[in-house]
N, C-alpha and C positions, 0 to 999 in steps of 0.2 A: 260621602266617603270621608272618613278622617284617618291623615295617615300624623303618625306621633314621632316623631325622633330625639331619641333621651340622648342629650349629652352632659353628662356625669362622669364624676370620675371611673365610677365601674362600667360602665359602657365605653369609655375610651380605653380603660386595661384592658378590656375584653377584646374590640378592637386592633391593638395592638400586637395582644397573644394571639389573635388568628393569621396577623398578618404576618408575622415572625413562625409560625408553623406554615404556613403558604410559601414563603423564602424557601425556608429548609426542606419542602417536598419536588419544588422546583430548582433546587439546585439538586437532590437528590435525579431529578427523573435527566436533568444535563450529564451528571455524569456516566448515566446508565444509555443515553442517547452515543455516546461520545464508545463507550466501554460496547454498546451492538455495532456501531458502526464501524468499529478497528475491528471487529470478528468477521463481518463482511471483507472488509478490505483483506484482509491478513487471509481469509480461506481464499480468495479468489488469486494471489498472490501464490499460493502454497500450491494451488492446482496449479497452475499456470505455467511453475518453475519446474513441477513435477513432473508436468507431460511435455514440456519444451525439446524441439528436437536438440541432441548435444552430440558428437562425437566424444568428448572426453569424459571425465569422469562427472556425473551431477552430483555434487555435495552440497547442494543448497538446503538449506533447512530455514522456514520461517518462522515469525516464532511474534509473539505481542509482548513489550515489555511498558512496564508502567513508570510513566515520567511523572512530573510535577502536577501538570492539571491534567492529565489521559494518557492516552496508550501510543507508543511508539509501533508500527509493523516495521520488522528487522527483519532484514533477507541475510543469512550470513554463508560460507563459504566459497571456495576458492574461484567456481565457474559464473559467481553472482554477475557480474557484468559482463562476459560474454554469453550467458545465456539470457539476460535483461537487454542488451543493445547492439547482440549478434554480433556476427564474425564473418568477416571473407564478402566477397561483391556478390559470388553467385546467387546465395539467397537473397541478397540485402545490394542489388544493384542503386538503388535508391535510398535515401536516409530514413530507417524506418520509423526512427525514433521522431513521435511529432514534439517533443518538446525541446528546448535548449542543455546537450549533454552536461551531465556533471565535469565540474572541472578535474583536468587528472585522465578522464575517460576518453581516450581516443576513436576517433572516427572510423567509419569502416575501412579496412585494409591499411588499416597504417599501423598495426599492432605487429608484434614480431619482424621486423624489418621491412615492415610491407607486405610481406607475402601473401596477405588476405586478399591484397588487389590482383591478385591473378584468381582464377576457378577455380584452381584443384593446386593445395600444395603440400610440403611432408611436415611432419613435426616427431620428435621422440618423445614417447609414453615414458611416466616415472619404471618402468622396469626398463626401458632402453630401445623398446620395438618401435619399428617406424608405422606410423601414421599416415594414411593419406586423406586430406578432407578435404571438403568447398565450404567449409565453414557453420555457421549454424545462422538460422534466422533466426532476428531480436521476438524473443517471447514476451515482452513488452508487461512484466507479471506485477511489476509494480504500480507502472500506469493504468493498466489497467485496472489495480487494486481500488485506487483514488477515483478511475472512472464506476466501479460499481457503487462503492461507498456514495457517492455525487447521484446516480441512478436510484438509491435506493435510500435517500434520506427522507423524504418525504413519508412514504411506508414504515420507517423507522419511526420515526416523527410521531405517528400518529397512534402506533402502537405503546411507544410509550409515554404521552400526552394525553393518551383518552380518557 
């Protein structure tokens, strides 16, 4: 068996142009891993916040916005963190949240003067009407976002790698 290996100038340019097109296909299929992976995270966020139980108003909208090297999942309006890290003891006698709260974000029933710490308390609705609630349990939409994305990278992986 004779195996031949030319190295010449034109086999080392040849070389190089394949290796430089290998780069640019593997940095294309990273960002296309990175760009399925925030559509996981981001729908699974979106239902989450969607179906979350809430007494108040749900104004949540999720939404993917594009930063510098990928995608940011943005949860935005006003019930974002109490329907993310719940309210009041009765659902949430326990810390639901398994990770370290953001800072700023109050623990359960210490929001509103406390009043979360009791079962059942009042609040006034933007038109004025009282309110009776026990609060809401944490829908956990964004953790869980990061937990499917983490579930399903492999699958992603392979889809776009193959």
């Amino acid at each position: 068996m004779n195996l031949e290996i030319r190295l010449d100038e034109k086999s080392i340019n040849h070389a190089i142009a394949k290796l430089k097109d290998y780069k640019k296909d593997l940095e294309r299929k990273r960002r296309l891993l990175i760009e399925k992976l925030a559509l996981v995270g981001a729908n699974e966020a979106s239902v989450r916040f969607t179906t979350a139980i809430y007494d108040g108003v749900n104004d949540v909208a999720v939404n993917l916005r594009r930063i510098k090297d990928g995608w940011a999942i943005v949860a935005k309006g006003q019930a974002v963190c109490f329907i993310e890290f719940g309210s009041g003891v009765y659902h949430n006698p326990v810390e639901p949240y398994p990770l370290p709260r953001l800072e700023g974000v109050v623990g359960i029933g210490e929001y509103g003067k406390g009043r979360g710490s009791r079962p059942i308390w009042v609040y006034y609705d933007e038109t004025g009407k009282k309110v009776f609630t026990r609060g809401n349990p944490a829908s956990l939409g964004m953790w869980y976002a990061t937990e499917e994305m983490r579930r399903s990278i492999l699958d992603v992986a392979r889809e776009v790698f193959k």
